[in-house]
N, C-alpha and C positions, 0 to 999 in steps of 0.2 A: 270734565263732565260737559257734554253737549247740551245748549240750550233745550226744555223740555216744550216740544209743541203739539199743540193736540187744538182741533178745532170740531165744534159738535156733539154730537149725543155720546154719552157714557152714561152704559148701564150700573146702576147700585146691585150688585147677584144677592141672588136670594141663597140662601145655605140648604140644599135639600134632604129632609131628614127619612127614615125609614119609619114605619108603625111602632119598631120597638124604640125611636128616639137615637138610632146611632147613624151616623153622617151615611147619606147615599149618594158618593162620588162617580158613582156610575151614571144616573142622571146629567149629569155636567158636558159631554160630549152633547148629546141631542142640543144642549139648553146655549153650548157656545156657536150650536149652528145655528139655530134659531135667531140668537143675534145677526150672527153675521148676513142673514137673509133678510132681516131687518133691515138692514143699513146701517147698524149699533156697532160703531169701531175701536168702542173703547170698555173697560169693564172696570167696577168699582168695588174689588173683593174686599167679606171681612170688614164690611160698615154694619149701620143702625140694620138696612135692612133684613143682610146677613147674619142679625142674630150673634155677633161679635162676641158680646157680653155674656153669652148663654153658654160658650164654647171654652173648651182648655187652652193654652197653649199647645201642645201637638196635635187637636184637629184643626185649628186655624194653621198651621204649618201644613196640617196633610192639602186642606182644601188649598190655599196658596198654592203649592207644585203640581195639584190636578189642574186649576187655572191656566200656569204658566204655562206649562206640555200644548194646551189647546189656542197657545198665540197666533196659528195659520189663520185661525177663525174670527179670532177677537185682536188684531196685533199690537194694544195699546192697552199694558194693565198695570192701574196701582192697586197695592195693596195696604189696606189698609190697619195698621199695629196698632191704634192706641185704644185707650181705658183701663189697662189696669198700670199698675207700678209699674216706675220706671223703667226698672231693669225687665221686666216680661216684656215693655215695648220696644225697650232695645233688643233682645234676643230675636225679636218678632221683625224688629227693624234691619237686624244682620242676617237674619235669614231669609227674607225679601232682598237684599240685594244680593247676596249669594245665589240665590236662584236668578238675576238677572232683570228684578222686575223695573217697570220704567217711571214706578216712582213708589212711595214710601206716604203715607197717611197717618196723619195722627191726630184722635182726639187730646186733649189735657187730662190731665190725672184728675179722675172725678170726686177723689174723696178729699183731699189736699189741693185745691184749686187756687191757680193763680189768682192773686186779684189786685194785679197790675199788669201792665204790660211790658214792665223787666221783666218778671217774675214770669210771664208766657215765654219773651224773648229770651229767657236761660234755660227754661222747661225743653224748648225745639232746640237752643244749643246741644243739649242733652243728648236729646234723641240722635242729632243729627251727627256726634260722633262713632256710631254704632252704621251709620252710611253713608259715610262720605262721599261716595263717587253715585249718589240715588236722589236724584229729586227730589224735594222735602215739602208737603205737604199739609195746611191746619186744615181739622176738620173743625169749622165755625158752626154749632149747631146749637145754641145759647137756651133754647126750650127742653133741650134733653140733658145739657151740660150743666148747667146754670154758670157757665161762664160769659159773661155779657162784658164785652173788653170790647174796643172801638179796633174795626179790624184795620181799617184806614192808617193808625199812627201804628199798627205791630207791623204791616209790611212795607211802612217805613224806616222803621227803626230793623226787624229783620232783615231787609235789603242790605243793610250795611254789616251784620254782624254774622249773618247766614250763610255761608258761600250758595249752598245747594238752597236755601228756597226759594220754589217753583211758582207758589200759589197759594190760592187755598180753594174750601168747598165752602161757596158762602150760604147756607139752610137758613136765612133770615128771612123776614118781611121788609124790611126798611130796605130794599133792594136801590129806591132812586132814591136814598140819602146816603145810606152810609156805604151800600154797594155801589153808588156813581163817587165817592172820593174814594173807594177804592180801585177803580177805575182810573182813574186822576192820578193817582199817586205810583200805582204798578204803569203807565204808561205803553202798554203793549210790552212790556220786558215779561210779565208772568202768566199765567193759566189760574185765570177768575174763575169756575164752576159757579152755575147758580146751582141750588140747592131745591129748590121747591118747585115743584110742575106747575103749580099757578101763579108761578111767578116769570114763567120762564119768558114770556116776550117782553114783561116790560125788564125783566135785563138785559135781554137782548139791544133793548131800545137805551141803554146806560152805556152799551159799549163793551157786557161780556160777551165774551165767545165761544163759551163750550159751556156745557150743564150736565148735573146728574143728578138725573130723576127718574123716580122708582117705573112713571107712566114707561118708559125708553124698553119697559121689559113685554111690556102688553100692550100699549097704543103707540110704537113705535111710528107710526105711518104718519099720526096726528105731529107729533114732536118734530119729525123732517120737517112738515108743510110749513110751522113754526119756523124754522131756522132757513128754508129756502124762501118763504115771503119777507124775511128782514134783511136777507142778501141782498131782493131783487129789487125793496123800498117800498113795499106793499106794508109798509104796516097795519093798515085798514083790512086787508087780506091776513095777516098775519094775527090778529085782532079776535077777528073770528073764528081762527082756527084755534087762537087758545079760549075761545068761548068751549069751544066743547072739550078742550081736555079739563077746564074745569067743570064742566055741569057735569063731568063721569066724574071727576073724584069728590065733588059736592055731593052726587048721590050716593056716595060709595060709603063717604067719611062721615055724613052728618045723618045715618041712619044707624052710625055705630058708633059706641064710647071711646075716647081715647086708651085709653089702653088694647083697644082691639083692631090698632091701626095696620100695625106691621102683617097681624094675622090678615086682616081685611086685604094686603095690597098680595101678599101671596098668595089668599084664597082667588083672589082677580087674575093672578096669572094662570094659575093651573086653568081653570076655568077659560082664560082666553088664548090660551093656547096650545090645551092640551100636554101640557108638560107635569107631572104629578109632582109638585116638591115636598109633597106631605105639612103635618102639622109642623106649629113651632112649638120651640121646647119652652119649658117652665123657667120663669115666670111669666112669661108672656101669656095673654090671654089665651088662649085659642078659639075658633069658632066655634058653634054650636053647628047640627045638621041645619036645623032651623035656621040659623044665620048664613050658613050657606048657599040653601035653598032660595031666600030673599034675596041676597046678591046675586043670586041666577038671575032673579027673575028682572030685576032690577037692570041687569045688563044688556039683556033680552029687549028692552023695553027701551032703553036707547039706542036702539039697532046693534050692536054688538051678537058677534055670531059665539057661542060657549059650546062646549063642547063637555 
C-alpha cells in the first residue's frame, strides 16, 4: 500500500434525500462538480454530516459507488464505515475497498465504547482486516461519540500495530494541545484532518495539513484564502480570513439548537449554492420554513449571495 497523501480542503457530503425520504443519487453528479469548481479535491462520504446513522447498510453502499464513478471530479475519496457493529463496518469497510476507495473512515462502536486506548487500538485492528490494502482512518469526534481517548498516545501506539493507518479526522477544540502532540507524534508520516471550521487556522498554525469541514461545501473560497495565507506566512492575513468563516457559522449556529445543526449546515448549502439536497431524515431535526427563511435572511446580511 502506497503512503496516503492528500494536502487541503476535503469536503464532508451531505446525503441528498427526495421529499418522500429516499436517497437522490441523481443530485450527486451537479454536487461532485460543484466541488471540483470550488477547488475541493477531496470528498469525505458517509460521515456526521452525511447522515451515516440515519442510512441502511445498502444505501451507504449505493451512495459509496455513486461517489466513487464521480472521481474525474472529486479524485480523492474516503469513505467513511463506522457507527454501527463491527461487522456492518467491516462489510462497509470491504466494500470501500473493493470499489477502490482511497481510504477507509471509522467512527468507534458507539454503544460498546472503548475506554482505553488498547481497546481503540484492537477495535481499528478489527476493522482494519476487512481492508488491508485501504488507508485506515479514526474519526475522533468525542462530542458526538462520547469517546474522549488522548489521540496523541493511539497514533502512537497504532503506528506500530496498524500497518494501514493513515490518520485520523480530528473534530476537537483542544486543537493546540492535544492536536499539536498529535502533530509531534505523527511527524509528517500521516494525514491530520482538522475537524472543525473554526478551528481550521489555528491547526493549520500546529502544523496540520489538510481539513474537513462542512464550510468546504458552501464557503469554499473562504477556506482556500485560509490555507493559501498559512502557505504564504500571512498568518495575520490568514487570521482574518478565518474571522469570517466563523462570524457565518456563529450566525448560523447560535441562532439554532444543537440538534438542528446538521439540518442548519444543509439548509446553508442548498441555499448557497443552489444545489436542492432536501430535508434530513429522522431523527434529526429538520428545519422549519420559518427557520429557513431566517437563515436566508441571515445569509443575505452578511453578503452572502442565496439563491
Amino acid at each position: 500500500m502506497s503512503r496516503f497523501l492528500f494536502r487541503g480542503m476535503m469536503a464532508p457530503t451531505f446525503t441528498p434525500f427526495k421529499d418522500n425520504g429516499s436517497l437522490n443519487l441523481e443530485l450527486i453528479p451537479a454536487y461532485t462538480k460543484h466541488l471540483q469548481q470550488s477547488g475541493v479535491k477531496g470528498a469525505w462520504v458517509n460521515g456526521t454530516v452525511g447522515e451515516c446513522m440515519s442510512m441502511t447498510v445498502p444505501e451507504r453502499k449505493e451512495v459509496a459507488e455513486t461517489w466513487i464513478k464521480r472521481r474525474a471530479d472529486v479524485p480523492t475519496i474516503i469513505i467513511h464505515c463506522g457507527g454501527g457493529c463491527l461487522k456492518d463496518t467491516q462489510e462497509l469497510a470491504r466494500h470501500a475497498e473493493a470499489l477502490g476507495a482511497d481510504g477507509v473512515a471509522v467512527f468507534p462502536c458507539l454503544f460498546d465504547k472503548p475506554e482505553s486506548t488498547e481497546e481503540l487500538v484492537e477495535y481499528m485492528q478489527e476493522v482494519a482486516t476487512a481492508c488491508p490494502n485501504t488507508p485506515l482512518f479514526y474519526y475522533h469526534y468525542p462530542i458526538k461519540t462520547g469517546v474522549q481517548l488522548s489521540m496523541s498516545e493511539f497514533l502512537r501506539e497504532g503506528m506500530k500495530r496498524i500497518p494501514t493507518l493513515s490518520g485520523i479526522k480530528f473534530t476537537d477544540v483542544d486543537v493546540s494541545g492535544e492536536g499539536k502532540k498529535c502533530v509531534e507524534v505523527a511527524q509528517g508520516s500521516l494525514a491530520l484532518f482538522s475537524g472543525f471550521d473554526k478551528t481550521l487556522q489555528e491547526a493549520l498554525s500546529v502544523g496540520f495539513t489538510c481539513a474537513v469541514n462542512s464550510g468546504f461545501n458552501f464557503l469554499p473560497q473562504h477556506g482556500s484564502q485560509v490555507f493559501a495565507l498559512m502557505e504564504a506566512g500571512d498568518a495575520a492575513g490568514a487570521i482574518e480570513a478565518q474571522g469570517i468563516i466563523s462570524t457565518c457559522f456563529d450566525t448560523m449556529l447560535n441562532a439554532n439548537d444543537a440538534p438542528y445543526t446538521v439540518s442548519c449546515l444543509k439548509t446553508a448549502t442548498t441555499l448557497l449554492t443552489g444545489l436542492d439536497f432536501g430535508a434530513v431524515r429522522k431523527p434529526t431535526r429538520a428545519f422549519t420554513h420559518s427557520m429557513t427563511n431566517t437563515l436566508r435572511k441571515d445569509l443575505q446580511e452578511l453578503g452572502h449571495k442565496v439563491y
